[in-house]
N, C-alpha and C positions, 0 to 999 in steps of 0.2 A: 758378656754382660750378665749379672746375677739378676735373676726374674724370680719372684714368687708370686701365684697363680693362683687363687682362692678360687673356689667352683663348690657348690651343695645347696649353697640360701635360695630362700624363699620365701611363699607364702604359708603358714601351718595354722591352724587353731591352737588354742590351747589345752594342754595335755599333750599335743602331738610330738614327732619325734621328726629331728633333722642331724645327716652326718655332713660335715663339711671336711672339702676335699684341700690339701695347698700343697702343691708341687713345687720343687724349686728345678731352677737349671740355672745353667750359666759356671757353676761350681757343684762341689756336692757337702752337705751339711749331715753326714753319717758319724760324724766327730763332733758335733754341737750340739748344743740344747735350740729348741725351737721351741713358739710359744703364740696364743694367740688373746688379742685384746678386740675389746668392742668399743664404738661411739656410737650411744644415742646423740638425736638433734640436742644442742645445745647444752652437751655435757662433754667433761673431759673425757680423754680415752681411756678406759679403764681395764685391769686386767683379770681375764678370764681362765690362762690352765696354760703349763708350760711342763717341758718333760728335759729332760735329759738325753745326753746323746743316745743312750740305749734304750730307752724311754723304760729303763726301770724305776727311774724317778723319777714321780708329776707331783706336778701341785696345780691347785685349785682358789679363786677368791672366794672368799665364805660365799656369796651366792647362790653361784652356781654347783658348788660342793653336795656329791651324791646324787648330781642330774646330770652331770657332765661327765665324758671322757675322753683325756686325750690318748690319742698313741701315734704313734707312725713307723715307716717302712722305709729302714735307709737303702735297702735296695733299688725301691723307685723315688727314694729321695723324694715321700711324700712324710705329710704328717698330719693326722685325722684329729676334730672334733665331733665325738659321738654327742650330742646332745639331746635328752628326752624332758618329757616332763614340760614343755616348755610353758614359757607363762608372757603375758604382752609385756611385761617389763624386762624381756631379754629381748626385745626388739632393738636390734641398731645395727650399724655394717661391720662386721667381724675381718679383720683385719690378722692374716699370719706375720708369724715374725720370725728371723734370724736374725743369730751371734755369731762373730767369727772367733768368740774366745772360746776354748775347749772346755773352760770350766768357768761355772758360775754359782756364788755360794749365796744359801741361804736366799732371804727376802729380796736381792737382788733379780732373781726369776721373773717376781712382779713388776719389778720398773721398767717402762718402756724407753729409755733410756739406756740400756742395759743391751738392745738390739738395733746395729745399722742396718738392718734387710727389711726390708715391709713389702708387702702385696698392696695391690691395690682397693680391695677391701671386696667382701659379696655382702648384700641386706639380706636380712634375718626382718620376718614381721611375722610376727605373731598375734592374731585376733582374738579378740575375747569368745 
C-alpha cells in the first residue's frame, strides 16, 4: 500500500521559516516528479512547487516563488519543502503528492489532477 506522510508544520510567526518533510513508502517514486499543494478553509486546493524526478526541475505558483524550495531525496524516497519568509496568508494544510507517470510536461506539474498519491495533509499557521 503506497503512503505518503507529511511531518514539519506548525505554528510560526511571520517572517519565520518552516521545512516540511513527505516520505512515501509502499513503492518508490525515484523515477517521478512529486509535488505539493495547499487548502486554505474554504478554498480550492491550490498549487504550491513540484520538481521532477531528479529534482533538477522545480516549479513554483507565483506566490510562493523565491520563498519556497523544493527538493528531495530518492534515496530515502523523501521530498522536502524549504519554506521561509513566511506570511499568514500561506497558512493552510500542505498536502504532498505523487504521479505514477515518469514524465510530466509543462503546466501540467500545477494540476492536481495530474497526481493519484496524496498524503494526508500537515497545518502550516502562520500568525501575524
Amino acid at each position: 500500500q503506497v503512503q505518503l506522510v507529511e511531518s514539519g508544520g506548525g505554528l510560526v510567526q511571520a517572517g519565520g521559516s518552516l521545512r516540511l518533510s513527505c516520505a512515501a513508502s509502499g513503492r518508490t517514486f525515484s523515477s517521478n516528479p512529486m509535488g505539493w499543494f495547499r487548502q486554505a478553509p474554504g478554498k480550492e486546493r491550490e498549487f504550491v512547487s513540484a520538481t521532477g524526478w531528479s529534482g533538477g526541475m522545480t516549479y513554483y505558483g507565483d506566490s510562493v516563488k523565491d520563498r519556497f524550495t523544493i527538493s528531495r531525496d530518492n534515496a530515502r524516497n523523501t521530498v522536502y519543502l524549504q519554506m521561509n519568509s513566511l506570511r499568514p496568508e500561506d497558512t493552510a494544510v500542505y498536502f504532498c503528492a505523487a504521479t505514477q507517470s515518469r514524465w510530466v510536461i509543462g503546466k501540467a506539474y500545477s494540476n492536481k489532477d495530474t497526481y493519484e498519491y496524496w498524503g494526508q495533509g500537515t497545518q502550516v499557521t502562520v500568525s501575524k
